[in-house]
C-alpha positions in Angstrom: 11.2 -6.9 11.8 9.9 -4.8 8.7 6.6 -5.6 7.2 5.3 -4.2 4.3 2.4 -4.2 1.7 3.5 -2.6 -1.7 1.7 -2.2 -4.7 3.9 -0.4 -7.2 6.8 -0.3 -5.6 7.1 2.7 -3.2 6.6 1.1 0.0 9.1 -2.0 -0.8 11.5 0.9 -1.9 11.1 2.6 2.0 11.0 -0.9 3.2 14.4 -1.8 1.9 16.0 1.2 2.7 15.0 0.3 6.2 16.5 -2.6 6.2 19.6 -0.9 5.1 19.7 0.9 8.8 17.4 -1.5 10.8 19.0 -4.7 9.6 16.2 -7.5 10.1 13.7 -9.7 8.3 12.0 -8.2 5.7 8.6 -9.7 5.7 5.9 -9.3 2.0 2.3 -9.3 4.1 1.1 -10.7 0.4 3.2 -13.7 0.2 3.9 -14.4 3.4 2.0 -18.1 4.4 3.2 -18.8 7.8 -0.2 -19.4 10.3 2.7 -18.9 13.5 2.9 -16.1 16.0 5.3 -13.2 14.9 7.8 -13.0 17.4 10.5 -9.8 18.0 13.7 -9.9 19.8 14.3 -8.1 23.0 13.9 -4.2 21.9 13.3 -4.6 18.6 11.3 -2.7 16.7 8.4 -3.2 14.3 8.2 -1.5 11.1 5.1 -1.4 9.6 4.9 0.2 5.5 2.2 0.3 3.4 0.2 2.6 1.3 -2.3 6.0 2.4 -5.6 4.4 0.8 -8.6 6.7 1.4 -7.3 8.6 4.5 -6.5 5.2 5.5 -5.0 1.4 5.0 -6.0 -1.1 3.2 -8.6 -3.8 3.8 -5.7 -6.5 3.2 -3.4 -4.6 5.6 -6.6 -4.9 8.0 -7.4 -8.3 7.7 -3.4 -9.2 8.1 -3.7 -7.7 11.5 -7.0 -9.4 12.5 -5.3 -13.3 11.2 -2.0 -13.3 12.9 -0.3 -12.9 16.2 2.3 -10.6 17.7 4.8 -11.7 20.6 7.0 -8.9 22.3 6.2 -6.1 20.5 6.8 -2.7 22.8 7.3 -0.1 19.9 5.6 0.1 16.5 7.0 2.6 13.8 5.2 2.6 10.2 5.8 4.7 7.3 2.6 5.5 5.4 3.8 6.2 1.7 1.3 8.9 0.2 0.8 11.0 -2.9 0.1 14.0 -1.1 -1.7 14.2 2.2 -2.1 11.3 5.3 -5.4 12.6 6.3 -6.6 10.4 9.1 -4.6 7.3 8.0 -2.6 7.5 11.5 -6.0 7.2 13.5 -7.0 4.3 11.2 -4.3 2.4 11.5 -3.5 2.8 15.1 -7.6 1.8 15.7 -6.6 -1.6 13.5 -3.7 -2.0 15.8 -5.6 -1.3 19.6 -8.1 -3.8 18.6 -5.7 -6.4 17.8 -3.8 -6.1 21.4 -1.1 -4.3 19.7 0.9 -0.9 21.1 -0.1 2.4 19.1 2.3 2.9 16.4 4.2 6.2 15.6 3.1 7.0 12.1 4.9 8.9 9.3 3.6 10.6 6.2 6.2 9.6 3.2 4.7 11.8 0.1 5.4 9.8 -2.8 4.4 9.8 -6.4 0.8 9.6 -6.3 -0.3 6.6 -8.7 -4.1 6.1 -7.7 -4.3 6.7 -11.4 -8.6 6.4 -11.3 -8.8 10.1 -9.9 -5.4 11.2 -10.7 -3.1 11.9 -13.5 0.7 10.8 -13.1 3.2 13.4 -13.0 5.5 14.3 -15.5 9.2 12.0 -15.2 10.7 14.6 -14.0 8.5 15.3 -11.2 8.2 12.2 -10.5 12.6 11.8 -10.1 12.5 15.2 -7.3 9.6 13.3 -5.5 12.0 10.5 -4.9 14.7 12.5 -4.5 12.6 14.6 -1.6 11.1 11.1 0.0 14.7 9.5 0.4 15.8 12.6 2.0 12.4 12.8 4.2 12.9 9.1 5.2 16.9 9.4 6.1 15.3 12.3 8.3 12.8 9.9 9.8 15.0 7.0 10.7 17.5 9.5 12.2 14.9 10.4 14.5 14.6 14.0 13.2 11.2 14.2 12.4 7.9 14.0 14.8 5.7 12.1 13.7 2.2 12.3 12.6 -0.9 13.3 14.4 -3.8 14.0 12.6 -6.4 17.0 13.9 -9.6 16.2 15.4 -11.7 17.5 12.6 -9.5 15.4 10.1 -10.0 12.1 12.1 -14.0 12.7 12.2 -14.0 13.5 8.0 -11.4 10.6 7.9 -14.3 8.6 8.3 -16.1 9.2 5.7 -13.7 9.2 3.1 -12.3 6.0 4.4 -15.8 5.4 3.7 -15.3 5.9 -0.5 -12.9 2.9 -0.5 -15.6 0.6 -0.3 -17.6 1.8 -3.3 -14.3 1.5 -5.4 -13.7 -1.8 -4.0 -16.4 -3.1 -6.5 -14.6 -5.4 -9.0 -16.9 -5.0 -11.6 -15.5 -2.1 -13.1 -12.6 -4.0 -14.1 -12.0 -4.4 -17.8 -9.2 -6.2 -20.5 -8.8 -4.9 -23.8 -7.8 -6.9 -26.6 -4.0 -6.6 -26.3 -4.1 -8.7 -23.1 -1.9 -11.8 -23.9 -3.1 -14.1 -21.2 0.1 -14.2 -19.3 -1.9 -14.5 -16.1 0.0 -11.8 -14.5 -2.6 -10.0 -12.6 -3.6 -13.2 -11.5 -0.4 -14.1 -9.8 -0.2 -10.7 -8.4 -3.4 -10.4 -6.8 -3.0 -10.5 -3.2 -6.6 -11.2 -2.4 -6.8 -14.2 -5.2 -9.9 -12.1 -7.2 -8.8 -12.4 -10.5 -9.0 -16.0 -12.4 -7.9 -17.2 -16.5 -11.2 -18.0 -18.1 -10.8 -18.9 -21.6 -6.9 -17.2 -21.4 -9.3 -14.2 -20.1 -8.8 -12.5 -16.9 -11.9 -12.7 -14.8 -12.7 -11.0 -11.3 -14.6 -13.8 -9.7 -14.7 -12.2 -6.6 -17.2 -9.2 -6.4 -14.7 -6.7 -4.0 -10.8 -6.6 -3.9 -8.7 -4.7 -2.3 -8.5 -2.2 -4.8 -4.7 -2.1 -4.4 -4.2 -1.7 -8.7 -1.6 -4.0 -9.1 -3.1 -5.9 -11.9 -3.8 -2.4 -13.6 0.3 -0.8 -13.3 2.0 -4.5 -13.5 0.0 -5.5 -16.6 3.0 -6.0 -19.4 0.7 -4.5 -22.1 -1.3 -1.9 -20.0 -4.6 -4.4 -20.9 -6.7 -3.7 -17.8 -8.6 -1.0 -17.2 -11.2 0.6 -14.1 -13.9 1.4 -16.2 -13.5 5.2 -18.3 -11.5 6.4 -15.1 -8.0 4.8 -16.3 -8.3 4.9 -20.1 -5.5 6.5 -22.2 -3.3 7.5 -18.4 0.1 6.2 -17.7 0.5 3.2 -16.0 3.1 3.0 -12.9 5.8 1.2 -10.5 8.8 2.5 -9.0 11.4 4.0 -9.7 9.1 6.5 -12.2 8.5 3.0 -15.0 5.8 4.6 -17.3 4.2 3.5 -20.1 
């Protein structure tokens, strides 16, 4: 069983190429509806891939833990896709997962391009086409069973903390804005996994005061309309495999 949360792209890409050698159901934490127990064959394993937020995971991929149930799950692998560093996102994750009732997963650091685009610039195309070329050939290594995984230092997992900590100041919706080449497609609204974003007057609207900050509206917007306050104006918008615009 593969789950994964993806945003631009990345960790669907890793999540199907999974699949490719661990042949199983390829589950979308965003869509999926289903209120029944997750259950796994005899010795299969669960994949977990999402994406290195703040030295950590993501609020949704927290909650999604917290809301459902796990039946016969001995080993846990997850693939953290990153833009440069893991930081202490092992030790977060694997805290979700021990309070849920759930084995400690082996973590792995996938560097990817980095696309938090409100403290960081994109790289240039083709940068961006020997950072794929360097993950696929990092993640063949880690499905081979070539690579240890992650363990974050001591020191890293105490800082972790408080950079985790930054997430929820960015969290804040209200920096959020739509220019005037938004078309009202309703888009974002659709993509939102958290349901923040409403049409008011053919407007997009955060309703909802925090999200989980995942930027999906802002790099699937058709027309590059939304913005995060001054952070994003004028940069490159982004979703795999290197799309910019």
């Amino acid at each position: 069983m593969i789950l994964y949360y993806s945003s631009t792209g990345n960790s669907y890409h890793v999540a199907l190429e999974i699949q490719k050698k661990y042949p199983g159901e390829l589950i979308d934490m965003a869509k999926t509806k289903t209120e029944e127990p997750f259950v796994l064959a005899e010795g299969e394993p669960l994949f977990i891939v999402t994406f290195n937020c703040f030295w950590g995971v993501s609020k949704f991929v927290e909650d999604f833990f917290r809301r459902h149930q796990f039946v016969n799950v001995k080993r846990i692998l997850a693939i953290i896709t990153c833009g440069a560093y893991l930081g202490s996102g092992d030790a977060h994750l694997n805290r979700i997962l021990r309070v849920n009732g759930l084995p400690e997963a082996e973590v792995y650091d996938l560097p990817m391009v980095t696309n938090y685009v409100i403290l960081h610039e994109l790289p240039p195309f083709e940068e961006q086409q020997k950072c794929f070329n360097e993950a696929d050939r990092r993640l063949k290594l880690i499905l081979d069973g070539c690579i240890s995984p992650y363990r974050s230092a001591f020191h890293t997992k105490l800082f972790g903390k408080l950079v985790h900590f930054l997430y929820f100041i960015f969290r804040h919706t209200k920096p959020f804005k739509v220019n005037e080449s938004c078309i009202a497609c309703g888009k974002c609204v659709r993509d939102c996994p958290v349901k923040a974003i409403e049409l008011v007057n053919n407007r997009p609207v955060w309703r909802k005061k925090t999200c989980d900050h995942c930027l999906k509206c802002l790099h699937h917007c058709p027309v590059a309309a939304i913005n995060y306050g001054h952070f994003t104006l004028k940069k490159k918008r982004y979703h795999y495999p290197g799309k910019c615009y």
